[in-house]
C-alpha positions in Angstrom: -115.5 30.0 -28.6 -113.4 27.6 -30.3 -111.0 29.5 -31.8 -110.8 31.5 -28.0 -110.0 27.9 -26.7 -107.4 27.1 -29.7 -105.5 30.7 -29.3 -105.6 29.9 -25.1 -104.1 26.2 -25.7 -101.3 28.2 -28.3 -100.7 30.7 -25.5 -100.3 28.3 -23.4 -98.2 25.6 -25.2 -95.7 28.7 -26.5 -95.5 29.6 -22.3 -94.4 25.9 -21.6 -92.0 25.6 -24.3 -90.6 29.1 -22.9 -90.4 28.3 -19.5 -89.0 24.8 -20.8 -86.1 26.6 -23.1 -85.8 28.8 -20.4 -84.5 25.7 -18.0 -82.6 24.3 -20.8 -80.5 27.4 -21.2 -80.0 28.0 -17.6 -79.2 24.3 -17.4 -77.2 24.8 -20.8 -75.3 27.9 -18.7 -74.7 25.9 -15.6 -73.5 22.7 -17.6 -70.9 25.4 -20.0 -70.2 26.8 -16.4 -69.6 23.9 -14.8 -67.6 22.8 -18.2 -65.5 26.0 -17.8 -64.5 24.8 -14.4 -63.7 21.7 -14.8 -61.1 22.4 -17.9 -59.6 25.2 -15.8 -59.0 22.5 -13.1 -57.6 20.3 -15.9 -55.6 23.4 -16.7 -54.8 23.8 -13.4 -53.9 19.9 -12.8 -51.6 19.5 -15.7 -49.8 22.9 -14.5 -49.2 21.0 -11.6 -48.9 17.6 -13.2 -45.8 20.2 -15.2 -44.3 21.2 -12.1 -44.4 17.9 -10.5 -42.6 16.7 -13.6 -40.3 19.2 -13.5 -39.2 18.6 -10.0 -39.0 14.9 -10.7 -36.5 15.8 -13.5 -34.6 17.9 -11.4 -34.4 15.4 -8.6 -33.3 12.7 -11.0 -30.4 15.5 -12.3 -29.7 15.9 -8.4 -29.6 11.9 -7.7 -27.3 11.8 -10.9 -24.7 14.5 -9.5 -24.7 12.9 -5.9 -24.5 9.6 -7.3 -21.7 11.2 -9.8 -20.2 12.6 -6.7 -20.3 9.6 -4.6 -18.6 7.5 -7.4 -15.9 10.8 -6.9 -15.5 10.6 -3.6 -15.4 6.7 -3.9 -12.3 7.1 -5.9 -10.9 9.9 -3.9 -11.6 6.9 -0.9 -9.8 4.3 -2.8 -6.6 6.1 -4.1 -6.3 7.4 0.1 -6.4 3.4 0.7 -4.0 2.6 -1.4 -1.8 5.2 -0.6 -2.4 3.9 3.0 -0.6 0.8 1.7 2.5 2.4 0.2 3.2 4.1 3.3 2.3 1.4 6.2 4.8 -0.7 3.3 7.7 2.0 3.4 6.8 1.6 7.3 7.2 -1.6 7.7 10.6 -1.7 5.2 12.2 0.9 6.5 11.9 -0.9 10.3 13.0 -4.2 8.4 16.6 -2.5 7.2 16.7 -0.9 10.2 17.0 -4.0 12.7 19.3 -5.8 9.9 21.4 -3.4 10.2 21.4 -2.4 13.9 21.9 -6.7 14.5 24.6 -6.8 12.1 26.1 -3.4 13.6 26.2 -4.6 17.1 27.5 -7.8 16.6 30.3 -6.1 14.4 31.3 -4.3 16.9 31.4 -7.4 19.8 33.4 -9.5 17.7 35.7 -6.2 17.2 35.5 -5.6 21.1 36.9 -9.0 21.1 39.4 -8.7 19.1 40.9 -6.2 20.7 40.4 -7.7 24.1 42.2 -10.5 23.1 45.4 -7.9 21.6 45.1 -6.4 25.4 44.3 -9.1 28.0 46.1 -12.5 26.5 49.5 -12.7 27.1 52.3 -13.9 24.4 55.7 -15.7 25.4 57.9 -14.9 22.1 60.1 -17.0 23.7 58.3 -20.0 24.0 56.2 -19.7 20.9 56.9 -19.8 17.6 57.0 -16.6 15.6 54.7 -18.9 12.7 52.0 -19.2 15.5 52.2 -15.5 16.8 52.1 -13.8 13.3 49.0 -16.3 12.5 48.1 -15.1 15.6 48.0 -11.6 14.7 47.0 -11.5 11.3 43.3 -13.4 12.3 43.0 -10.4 15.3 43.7 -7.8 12.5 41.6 -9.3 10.3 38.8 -10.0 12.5 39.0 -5.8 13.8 39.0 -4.7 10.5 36.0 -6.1 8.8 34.3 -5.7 11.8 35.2 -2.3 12.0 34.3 -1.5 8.1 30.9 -3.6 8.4 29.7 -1.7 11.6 30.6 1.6 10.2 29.1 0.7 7.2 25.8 -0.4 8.4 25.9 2.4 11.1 26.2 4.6 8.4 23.1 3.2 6.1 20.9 3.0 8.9 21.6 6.9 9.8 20.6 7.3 5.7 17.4 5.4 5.7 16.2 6.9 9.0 16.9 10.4 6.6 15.4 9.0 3.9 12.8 7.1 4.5 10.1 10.1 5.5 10.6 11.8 2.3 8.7 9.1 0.5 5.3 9.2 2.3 5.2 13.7 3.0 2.8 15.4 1.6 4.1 16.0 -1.9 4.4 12.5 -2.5 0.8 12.0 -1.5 -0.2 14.8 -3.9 1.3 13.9 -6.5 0.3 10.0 -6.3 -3.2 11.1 -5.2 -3.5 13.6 -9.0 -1.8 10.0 -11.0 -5.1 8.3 -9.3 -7.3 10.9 -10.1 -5.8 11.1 -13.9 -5.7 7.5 -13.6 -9.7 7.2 -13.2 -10.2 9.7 -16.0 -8.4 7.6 -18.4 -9.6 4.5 -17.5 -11.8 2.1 -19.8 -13.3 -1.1 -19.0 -11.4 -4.3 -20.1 -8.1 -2.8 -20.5 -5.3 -4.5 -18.7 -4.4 -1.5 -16.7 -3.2 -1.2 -12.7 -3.5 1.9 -11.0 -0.4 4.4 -10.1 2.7 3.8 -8.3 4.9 5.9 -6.1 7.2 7.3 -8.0 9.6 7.8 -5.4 9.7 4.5 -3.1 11.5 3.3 -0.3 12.3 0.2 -2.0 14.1 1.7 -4.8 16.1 3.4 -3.0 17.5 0.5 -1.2 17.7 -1.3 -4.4 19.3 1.9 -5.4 21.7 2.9 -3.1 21.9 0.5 -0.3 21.2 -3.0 -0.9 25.1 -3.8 -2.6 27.0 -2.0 0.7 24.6 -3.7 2.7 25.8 -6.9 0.7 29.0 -6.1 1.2 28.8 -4.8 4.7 27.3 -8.4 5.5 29.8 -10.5 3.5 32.9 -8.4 5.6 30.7 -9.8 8.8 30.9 -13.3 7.6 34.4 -13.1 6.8 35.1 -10.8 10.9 33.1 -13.9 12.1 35.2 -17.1 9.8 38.6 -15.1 10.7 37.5 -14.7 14.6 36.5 -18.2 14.8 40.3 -19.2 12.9 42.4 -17.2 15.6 40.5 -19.4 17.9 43.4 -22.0 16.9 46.4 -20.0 17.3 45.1 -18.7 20.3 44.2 -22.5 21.5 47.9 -23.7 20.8 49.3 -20.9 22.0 47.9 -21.0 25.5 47.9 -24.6 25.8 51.1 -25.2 24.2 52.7 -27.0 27.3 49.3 -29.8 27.1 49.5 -30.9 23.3 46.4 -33.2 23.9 44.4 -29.8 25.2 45.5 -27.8 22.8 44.6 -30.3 19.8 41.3 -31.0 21.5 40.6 -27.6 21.6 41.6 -27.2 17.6 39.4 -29.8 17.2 36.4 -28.3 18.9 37.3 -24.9 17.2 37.5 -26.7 13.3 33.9 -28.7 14.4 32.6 -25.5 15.3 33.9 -23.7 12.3 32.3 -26.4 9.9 28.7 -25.9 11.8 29.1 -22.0 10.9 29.8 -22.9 7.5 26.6 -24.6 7.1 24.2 -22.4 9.2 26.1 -19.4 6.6 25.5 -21.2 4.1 22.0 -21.8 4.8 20.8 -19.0 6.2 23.4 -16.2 4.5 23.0 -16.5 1.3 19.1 -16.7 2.2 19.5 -12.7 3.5 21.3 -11.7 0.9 19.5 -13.4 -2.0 16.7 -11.2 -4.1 13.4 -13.0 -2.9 10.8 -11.8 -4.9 7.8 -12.0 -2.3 4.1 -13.0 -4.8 2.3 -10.6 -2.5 4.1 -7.2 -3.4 4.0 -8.0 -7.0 -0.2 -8.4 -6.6 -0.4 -5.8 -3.7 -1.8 -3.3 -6.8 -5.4 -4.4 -8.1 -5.1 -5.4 -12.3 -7.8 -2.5 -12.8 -10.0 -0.3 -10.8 -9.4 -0.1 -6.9 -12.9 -2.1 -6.8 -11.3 -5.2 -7.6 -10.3 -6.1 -4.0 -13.4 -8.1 -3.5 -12.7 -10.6 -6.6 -10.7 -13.6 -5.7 -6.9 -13.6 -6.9 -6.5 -14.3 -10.7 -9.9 -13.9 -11.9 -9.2 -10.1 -13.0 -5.9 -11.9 -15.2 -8.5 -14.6 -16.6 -11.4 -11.7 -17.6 -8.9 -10.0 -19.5 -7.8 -12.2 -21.2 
């Protein structure tokens, strides 16, 4: 009976320990199962963690062309600016000339309509005069037609150049060549160096520095000399009207030489100022020292960082 009970306690302790192995290997199979799934999510997760990466990459490659292109299209910006400049600058020069010469043209040809008025409309008494005071007389009037004759012709004809002219320097060959010198311009450049962007290469300027600015001197200086010579016949024609009333005629002489002196100084003054080579501080620094950026910096702090 005892060895009955013993072999029914074995049976029984081998049936728990199955039934318990049996759990632990369908828990085993569940945990490996459960394990299986979880790395193929992890495999799953860093695939995506991969892709997100990727895209992230290729953003930053896509921020780095637009900003690339931006920085492009910046300088594209820039060089149009200044070009902007060059052109509102011929603009403005060209309508400069334009009035000095149509003021000194017009006034040119008044004091030559006077002149001649004066041949036409004022009587002369050979008779009564002398022939000193009537070839005076006439050499002023010739005097005073001619240069005003040469100076309005000469200015006519320099304004009808300029208005030819001064188109050609801001068409659309100009602008593409000057816009490829900013584009080489920005490929060349490197931080530090003392370099200024591009200029025209055909300006304007030059070509009244060129070509019109010594006729225009000269054009001016005949004017001064049609104006001295009209206001000198003043005197002959002053005695010789008021001969008979010596105290008229020399008060009148008088008047003429004070007004003479007066034009001397306001020529003086304000002639040679027209004609004189001002060199203006804000065409000389219309150009930034270095990259079109440096509009924003205060003037002479790009000098002082390269130095």
């Amino acid at each position: 009976m005892g060895s009955s009970a013993m072999d029914a306690m074995q049976v029984l302790f081998t049936a728990f320990d199955t039934g318990i192995s049996s759990v632990w290997r369908e828990e085993d199979r569940s945990w490996r199962s459960e394990d299986r799934r979880w790395r193929t999510e992890d495999v799953d997760y860093r695939e995506e963690e991969r892709r997100w990466r990727a895209e992230e990459g290729e953003m930053r490659c896509n921020e780095h062309r637009w900003r690339k292109e931006d920085v492009d299209q910046q300088h594209v910006e820039n060089a149009r600016y200044l070009w902007t400049r060059f052109v509102e600058k011929n603009r403005r020069d060209v309508e400069e000339k334009s009035e000095q010469l149509k003021a000194i043209s017009n006034l040119a040809a008044l004091f030559a309509g006077f002149g001649v008025v004066t041949l036409t409309q004022f009587p002369v008494d050979s008779t009564q005069i002398s022939a000193i005071w009537i070839a005076f007389y006439g050499v002023l009037t010739a005097i005073t037609v001619g240069m005003m004759t040469v100076a309005m012709v000469t200015c006519t004809l320099i304004l009808g150049s300029i208005l030819k002219n001064g188109k050609l320097y801001v068409n659309e060959e100009a602008e593409e060549e000057f816009m490829f010198k900013c584009k080489a311009f920005i490929m060349n450049y490197k931080e530090g160096h003392a370099q200024k962007p591009p200029y025209p290469r055909l300006t304007f300027e030059a070509f009244w520095s060129l070509r019109c600015d010594s006729h225009w001197r000269r054009a001016f200086q005949l004017f001064a000399v049609g104006v001295l010579s009209f206001l000198v016949s003043l005197v002959p024609i002053g005695w010789i009207k008021f001969f008979q009333s010596p105290v008229t005629a020399y008060l009148f002489i008088a008047i003429v030489g004070l007004s003479i002196v007066v034009w001397g100084i306001v020529q003086w003054y304000w002639g040679t100022h027209m004609t004189s080579n001002i060199t203006r501080s804000e065409e000389h620094g219309m150009q930034p020292t270095s990259l079109p950026f440096d509009w924003h910096l205060s003037p002479g702090s790009t000098h002082q960082a390269h130095m």
